[in-house]
N, C-alpha and C positions, 0 to 999 in steps of 0.2 A: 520840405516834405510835401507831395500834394495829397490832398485830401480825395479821398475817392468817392462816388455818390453810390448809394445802389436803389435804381427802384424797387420797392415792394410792393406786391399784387394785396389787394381787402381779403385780410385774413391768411396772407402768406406770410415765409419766414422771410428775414432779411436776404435770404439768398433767391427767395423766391421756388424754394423743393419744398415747403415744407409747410404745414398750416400753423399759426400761432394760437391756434385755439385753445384755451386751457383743457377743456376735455381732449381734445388729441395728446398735446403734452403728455399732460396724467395719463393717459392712455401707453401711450411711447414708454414712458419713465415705469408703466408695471410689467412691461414685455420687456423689458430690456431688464427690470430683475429678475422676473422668472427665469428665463433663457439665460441669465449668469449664473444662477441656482442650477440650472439643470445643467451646465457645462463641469460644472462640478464633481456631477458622476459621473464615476467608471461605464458602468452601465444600470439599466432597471428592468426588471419587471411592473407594467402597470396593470392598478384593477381597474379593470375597464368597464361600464357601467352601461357606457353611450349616453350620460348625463355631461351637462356642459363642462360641469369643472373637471372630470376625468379625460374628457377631447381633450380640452385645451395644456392639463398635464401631459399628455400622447405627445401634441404636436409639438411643444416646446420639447420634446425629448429626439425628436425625432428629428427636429430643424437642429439640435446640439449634439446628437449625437450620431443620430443616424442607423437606418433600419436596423442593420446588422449586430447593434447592441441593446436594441428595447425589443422589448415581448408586451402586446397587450394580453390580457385574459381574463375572459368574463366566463361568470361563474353561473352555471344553469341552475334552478331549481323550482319547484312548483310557485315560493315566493317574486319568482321574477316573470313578468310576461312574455310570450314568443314575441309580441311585437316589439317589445324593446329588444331582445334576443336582434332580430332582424335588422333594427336599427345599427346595436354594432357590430354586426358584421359587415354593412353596407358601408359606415363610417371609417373602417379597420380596410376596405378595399380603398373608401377615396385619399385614404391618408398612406398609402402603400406599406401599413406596418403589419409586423407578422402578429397572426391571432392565434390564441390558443380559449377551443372553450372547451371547459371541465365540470363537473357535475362537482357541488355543491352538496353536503350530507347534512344541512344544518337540521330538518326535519327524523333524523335520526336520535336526534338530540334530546332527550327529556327535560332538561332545563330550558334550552330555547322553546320546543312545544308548551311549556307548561306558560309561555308569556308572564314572565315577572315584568318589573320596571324595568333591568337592566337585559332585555331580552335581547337586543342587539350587542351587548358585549358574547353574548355563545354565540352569536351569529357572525360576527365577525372575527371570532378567535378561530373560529374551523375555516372561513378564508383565508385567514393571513396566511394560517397553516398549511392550505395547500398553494398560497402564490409562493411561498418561502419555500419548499417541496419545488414547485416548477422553476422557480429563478435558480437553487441551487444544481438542477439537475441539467443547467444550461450554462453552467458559469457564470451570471450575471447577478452580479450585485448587491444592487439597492432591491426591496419590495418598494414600493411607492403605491400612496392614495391623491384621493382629490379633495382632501380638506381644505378649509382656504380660511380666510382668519377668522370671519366672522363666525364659522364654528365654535371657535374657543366660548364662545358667549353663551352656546346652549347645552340643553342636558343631550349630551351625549356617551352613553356608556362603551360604545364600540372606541372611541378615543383612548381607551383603558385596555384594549386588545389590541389596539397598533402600539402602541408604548411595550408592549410587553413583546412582541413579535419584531419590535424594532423596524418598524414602516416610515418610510419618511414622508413628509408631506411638500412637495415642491409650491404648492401658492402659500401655503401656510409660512415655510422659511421665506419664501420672497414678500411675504405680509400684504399678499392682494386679499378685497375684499369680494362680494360678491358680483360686486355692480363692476370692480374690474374685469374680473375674470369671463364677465360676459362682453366687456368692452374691448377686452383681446381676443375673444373670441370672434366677434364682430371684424376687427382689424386681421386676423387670418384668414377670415370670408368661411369661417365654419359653420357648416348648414344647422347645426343646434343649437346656436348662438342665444336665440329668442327661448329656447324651449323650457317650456313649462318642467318647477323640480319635480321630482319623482323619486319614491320612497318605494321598497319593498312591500308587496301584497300584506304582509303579518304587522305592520302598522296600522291596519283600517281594521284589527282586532282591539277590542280594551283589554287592558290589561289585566292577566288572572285568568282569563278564558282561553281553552285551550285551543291549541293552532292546530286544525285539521287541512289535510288537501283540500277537504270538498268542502269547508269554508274561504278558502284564499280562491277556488275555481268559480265560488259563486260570486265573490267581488271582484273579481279578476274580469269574468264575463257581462256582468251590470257596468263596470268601467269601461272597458270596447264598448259595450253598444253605445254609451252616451257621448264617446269621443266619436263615433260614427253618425250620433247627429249635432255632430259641428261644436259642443266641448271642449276646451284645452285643458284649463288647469280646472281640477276636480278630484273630488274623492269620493268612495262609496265607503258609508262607516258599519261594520255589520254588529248588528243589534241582535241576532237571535232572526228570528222571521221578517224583521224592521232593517229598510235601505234608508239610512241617511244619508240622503244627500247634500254635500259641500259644494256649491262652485261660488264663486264673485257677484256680490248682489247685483255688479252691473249687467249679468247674466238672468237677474229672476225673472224679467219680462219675457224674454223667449223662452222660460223653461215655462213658465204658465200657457204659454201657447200651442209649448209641445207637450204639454203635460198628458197628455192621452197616448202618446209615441212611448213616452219616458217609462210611467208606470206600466205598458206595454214590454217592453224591453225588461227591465228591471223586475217583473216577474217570470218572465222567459229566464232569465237566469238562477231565480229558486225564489227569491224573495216573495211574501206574500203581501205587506205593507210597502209602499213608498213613499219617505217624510223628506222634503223641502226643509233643510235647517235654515234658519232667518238669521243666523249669524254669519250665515255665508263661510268660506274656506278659510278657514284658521291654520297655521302649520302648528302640527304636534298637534291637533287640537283634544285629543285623546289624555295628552299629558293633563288635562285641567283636574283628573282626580287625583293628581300628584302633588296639585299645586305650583303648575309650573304650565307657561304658557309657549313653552317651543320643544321640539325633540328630536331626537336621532333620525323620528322619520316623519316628514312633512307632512 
């Protein structure tokens, strides 16, 4: 028998296609579940958000099944901003999947308006309702979300409304975590791979205060202006007349610089006060009078 030699390239496979880097690997090895997961179905409708882990369920449906059997559809309502609105439509063109967007009635709701703790479970049972509504009225199958494991760990009430609606969750079944799901997203060159999470407007409410439009227009519009002076990950928490602001303490140096811009802006949107939180952006940070430090909405 002769032995055969093979050169390998620093950091290639034995064959030399391939990177031997453990983070590729691991990388590899969670696209290659999701995409066995999603071959799975027949077909889906996705909720489609324009947040990373609902792209990345889009395209593994779309790499498995292909346009003709996925529906994305994102759901309008005062709680969601136009600019994310625009985002996926823009992302629903570069990925060539069919879009459906539909108006959302969660604000019709007196249980969701009244903000208890589990105000996203009314909020997501009137979605499912209408994805389940659009999937059947197309023949397609599955509903599907973009849960992904590390969910199971936080308070989430809306998880109680896909169970009940029977939504399935494709990262969740293939058991990616978060840091994968953006590492696949990364590996199919998806432009919102990096991007900052994002929670519905009616999360920067505390909880028991009731959800008005023209409280979610006033946070809605203090958050543009502050992602317009160069902002990513941020919240505006509404206090009554008082803007709490959340971002990354490694952010407080330029917010003290632009602090005359900021409290500028942030009054132009209704607020009369504007507070610098020194604990910087917590997710869920709301939940803390729950006793619980993460939640349905970041």
């Amino acid at each position: 028998m002769t032995a055969e030699l093979q050169l390998i390239q620093p950091g290639g496979a034995p064959d030399g296609s391939a990177s031997c880097d453990p983070g590729a690997v691991g990388t590899r090895a969670a696209r290659g579940r999701l995409l066995a997961v999603c071959a799975q179905y027949r077909s889906a409708t996705v909720g489609f958000s324009a947040g990373v882990d609902s792209t990345v369920v889009l395209w593994a449906l779309l790499e498995t099944l292909g346009s003709e059997r996925v529906l994305a559809v994102t759901a309008c309502s005062p709680t969601f901003p136009e600019r994310e609105l625009a985002e996926a439509r823009a992302l629903a063109v570069r990925l060539s999947a069919p879009h459906l967007i539909l108006s959302s009635e969660e604000m019709a709701d007196e249980n969701f308006r009244n903000n208890p703790a589990d105000r996203c479970y009314y909020c997501k049972t009137e979605l499912y309702a209408k994805l389940r509504e659009a999937a059947d009225a197309r023949g397609l199958a599955e509903v599907v979300d973009g849960t992904n494991l590390d969910d199971e760990g936080d308070y989430r009430p809306g998880l109680r409304a896909a169970a009940e609606h029977r939504v399935r969750s494709p990262l969740r079944e293939a058991r990616l975590t978060k840091a994968e799901v953006r590492a696949v997203a990364r590996s199919a060159d998806l432009p919102n791979a990096d991007k900052p999470a994002f929670a519905c407007l009616s999360s920067r409410i505390p909880y028991g205060e009731v959800i008005t439009v023209e409280k979610l227009s006033r946070v809605g519009a203090a958050e543009e202006a502050l992602r317009g002076l160069g902002f990513g990950q941020l919240r505006v928490r509404h206090h009554g007349d008082v803007a709490r602001i959340e971002i990354p303490p490694a952010d407080f140096p330029r917010a003290l610089e632009l602090a005359p811009r900021i409290v500028a802006a942030v009054r132009a949107a209704g607020y009369l006060h504007v507070a610098l939180d020194l604990n910087g952006y917590r997710s869920g940070s709301l939940n803390a009078a729950l006793g619980r430090a993460d939640g349905d909405a970041p």
